[in-house]
C-alpha positions in Angstrom: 32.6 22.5 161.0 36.0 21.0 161.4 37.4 24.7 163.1 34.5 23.7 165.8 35.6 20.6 166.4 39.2 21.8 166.6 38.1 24.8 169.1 36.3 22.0 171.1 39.4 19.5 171.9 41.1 22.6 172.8 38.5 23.4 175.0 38.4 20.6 177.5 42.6 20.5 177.6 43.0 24.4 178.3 39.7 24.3 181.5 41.6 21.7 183.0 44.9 23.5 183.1 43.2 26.3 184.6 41.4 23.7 187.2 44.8 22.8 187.8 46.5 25.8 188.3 43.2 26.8 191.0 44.8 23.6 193.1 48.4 24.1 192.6 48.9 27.9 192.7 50.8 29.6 190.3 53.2 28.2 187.8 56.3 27.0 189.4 54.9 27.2 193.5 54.9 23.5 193.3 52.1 21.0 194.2 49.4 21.8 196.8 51.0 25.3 197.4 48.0 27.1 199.9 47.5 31.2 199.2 48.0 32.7 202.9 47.7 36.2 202.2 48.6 39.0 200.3 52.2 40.5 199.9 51.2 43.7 201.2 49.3 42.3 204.0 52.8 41.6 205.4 54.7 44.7 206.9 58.5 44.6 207.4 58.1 44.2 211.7 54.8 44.8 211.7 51.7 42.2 212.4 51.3 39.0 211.1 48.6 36.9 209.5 47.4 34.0 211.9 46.2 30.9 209.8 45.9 26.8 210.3 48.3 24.2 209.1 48.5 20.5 209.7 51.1 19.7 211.5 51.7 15.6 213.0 48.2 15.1 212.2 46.4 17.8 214.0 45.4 21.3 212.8 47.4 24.4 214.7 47.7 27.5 214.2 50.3 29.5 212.5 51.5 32.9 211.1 53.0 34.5 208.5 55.4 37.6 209.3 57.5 39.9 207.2 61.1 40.7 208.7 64.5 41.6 206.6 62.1 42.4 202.8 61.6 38.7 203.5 58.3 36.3 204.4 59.0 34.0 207.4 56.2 31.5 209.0 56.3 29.8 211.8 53.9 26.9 214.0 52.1 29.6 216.1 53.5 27.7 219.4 56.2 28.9 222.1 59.2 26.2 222.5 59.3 27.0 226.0 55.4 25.8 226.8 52.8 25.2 224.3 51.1 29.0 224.3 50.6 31.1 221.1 52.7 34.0 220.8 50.7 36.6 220.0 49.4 38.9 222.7 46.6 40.3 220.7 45.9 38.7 217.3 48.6 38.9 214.7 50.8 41.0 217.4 54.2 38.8 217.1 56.9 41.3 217.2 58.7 43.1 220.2 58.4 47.0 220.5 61.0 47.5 218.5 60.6 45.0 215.7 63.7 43.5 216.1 62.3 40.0 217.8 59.1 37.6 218.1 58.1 37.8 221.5 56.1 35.1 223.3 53.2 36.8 225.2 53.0 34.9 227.8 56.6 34.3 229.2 58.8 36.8 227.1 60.7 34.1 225.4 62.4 36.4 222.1 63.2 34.6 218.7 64.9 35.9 215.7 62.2 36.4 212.8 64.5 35.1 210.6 64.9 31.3 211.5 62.8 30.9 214.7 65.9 30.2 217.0 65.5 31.5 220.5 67.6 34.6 221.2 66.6 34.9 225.4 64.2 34.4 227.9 63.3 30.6 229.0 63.6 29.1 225.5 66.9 28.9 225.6 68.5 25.8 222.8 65.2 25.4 221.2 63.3 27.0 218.5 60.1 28.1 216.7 58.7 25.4 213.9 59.6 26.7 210.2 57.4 26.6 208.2 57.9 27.0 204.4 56.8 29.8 202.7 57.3 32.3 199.0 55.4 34.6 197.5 54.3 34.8 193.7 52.5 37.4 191.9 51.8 39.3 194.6 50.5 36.4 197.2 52.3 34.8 200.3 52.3 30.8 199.9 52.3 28.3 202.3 54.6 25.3 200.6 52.9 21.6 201.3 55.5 19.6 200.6 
């Protein structure tokens, strides 16, 4: 009886860890980490995953993108006017790869920190937004 009793304390302790690790993400992405997408979702200059964040108390949408080997994300919001940037969904990189393009007034920013590179953007930037991938998943990081 007493191996029971045992196998039951350990029980509880171990289903709340994995409860746990459901909220958090994996071990070590931190608390309230959000899955975005799968790694190979992301193509090096290819499209991007749209999703929602909160940002200053309102939900907007953002996206993930790939540029470098590296995962990038970014408040899905031209710093010239208030317009998303994709043209069709997901479509965030110029024809070459090289740049995010805003669809709407050809603002260009580099992938890798959201600064604007030409067009009528000029001094301003994208919103970073912090990201890693684990085991095979892109993460959004809520700090």
């Amino acid at each position: 009886m007493a191996g029971k009793e045992r196998l039951s304390e350990l029980s509880e302790p171990l289903s709340q860890a994995v409860a746990s690790l459901d909220e958090t993400g994996p071990a070590g992405a931190g608390h309230g980490a959000r899955p975005i997408c799968a790694s190979s979702d992301l193509a090096d200059g290819g499209d991007g995953v749209r999703f929602e964040v909160e940002h200053k108390a309102e939900t907007v949408p953002a996206f993930a993108i790939r540029h470098g080997g590296r995962v990038y994300a970014y408040v899905n919001r031209c710093a010239h006017i208030a317009m998303e940037l994709d043209w069709n969904p997901g479509k965030f990189f110029d024809t070459d790869g090289e740049y995010l393009i805003c669809s709407t007034h050809g603002a260009l920013y580099a992938p890798e920190s959201g600064a604007c590179r030409g067009g009528p953007c000029r001094g301003t930037g994208l919103i970073r937004l912090q990201v890693f991938e684990n085991d095979g998943r892109v993460y959004l990081r809520k700090d």
